[in-house]
PAFI-601705 format. One record per residue (C-alpha): y, x, z; residue number from 0. Coordinates in steps of 0.02 Angstrom, whole numbers, plus 32768, in hexadecimal, padded with zeros to 4 digits. Each point is the difference from the previous one (the first is absolute). Layout:
BEGIN
north east up i
Y X Z NUM
...
//
This chain:
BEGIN
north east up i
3738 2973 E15E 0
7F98 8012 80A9 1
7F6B 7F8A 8010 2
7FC3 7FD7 80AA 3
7F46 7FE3 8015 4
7FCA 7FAC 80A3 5
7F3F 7FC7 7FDF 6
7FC0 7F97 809B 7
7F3F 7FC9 7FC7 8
7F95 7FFB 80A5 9
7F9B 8090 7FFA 10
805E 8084 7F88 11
7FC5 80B6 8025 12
80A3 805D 804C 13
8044 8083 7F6D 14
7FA9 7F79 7F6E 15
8049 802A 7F55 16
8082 7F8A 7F9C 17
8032 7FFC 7F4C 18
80A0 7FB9 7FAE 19
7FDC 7FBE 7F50 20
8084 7FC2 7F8F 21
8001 7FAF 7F73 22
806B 7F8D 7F73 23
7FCB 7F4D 8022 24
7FB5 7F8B 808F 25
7F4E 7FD4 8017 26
7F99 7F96 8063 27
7F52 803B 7FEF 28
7F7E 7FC2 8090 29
7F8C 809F 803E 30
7F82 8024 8069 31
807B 806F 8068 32
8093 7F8F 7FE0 33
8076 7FC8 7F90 34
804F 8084 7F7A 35
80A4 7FC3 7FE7 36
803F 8089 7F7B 37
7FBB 7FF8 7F47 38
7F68 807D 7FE5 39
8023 800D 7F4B 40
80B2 8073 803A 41
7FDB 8031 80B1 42
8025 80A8 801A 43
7FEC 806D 80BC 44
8092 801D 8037 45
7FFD 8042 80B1 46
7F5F 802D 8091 47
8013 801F 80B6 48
7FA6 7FF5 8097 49
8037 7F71 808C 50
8023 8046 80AF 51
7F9E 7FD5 8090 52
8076 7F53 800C 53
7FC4 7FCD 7F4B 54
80B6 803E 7FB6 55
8042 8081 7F7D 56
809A 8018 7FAF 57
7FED 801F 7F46 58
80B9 8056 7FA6 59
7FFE 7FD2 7F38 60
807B 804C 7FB2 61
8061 7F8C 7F74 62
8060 8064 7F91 63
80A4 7FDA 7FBD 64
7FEB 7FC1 7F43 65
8057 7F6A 7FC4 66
7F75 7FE6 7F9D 67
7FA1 7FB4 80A0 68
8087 7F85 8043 69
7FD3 7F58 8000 70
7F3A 8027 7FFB 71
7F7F 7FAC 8045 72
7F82 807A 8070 73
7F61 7FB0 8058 74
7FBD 803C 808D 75
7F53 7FFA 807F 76
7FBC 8067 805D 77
7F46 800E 803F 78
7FB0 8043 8091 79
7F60 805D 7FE4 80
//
């Protein structure tokens, strides 16, 4: 799977940091810095890059090939920081 961040916020610093959490279920919890949409009780870090000069990075996650996984449900969101 190859995620494609592209983070536009007026004022991001060039080379800012992102992370990709995932987790099992939806949320919709209000924050001071937004709105975490993944469930904190089974978020897990999946991924961290730095954004280009543009605001964009290409992120490669690697799903492997179990049965076991088909029909799953992954959430993902990622942060700038």
């Amino acid at each position: 799977m190859l995620l494609r961040e592209h983070a536009t916020p007026e004022g991001l610093a060039a080379s800012a940091a992102v992370g990709v959490f995932a987790a099992a279920q939806r949320a919709s919890i209000q924050r001071p810095f937004g709105t975490l949409l993944v469930d904190p009780t089974t978020l897990i870090p999946i991924a961290s890059a730095m954004l280009s000069a543009q605001g964009t990075t290409r992120i490669a996650l690697p799903i492997p090939n179990i049965a076991g996984l088909a029909g799953g449900v992954l959430v993902l969101q990622s942060a700038v920081v």
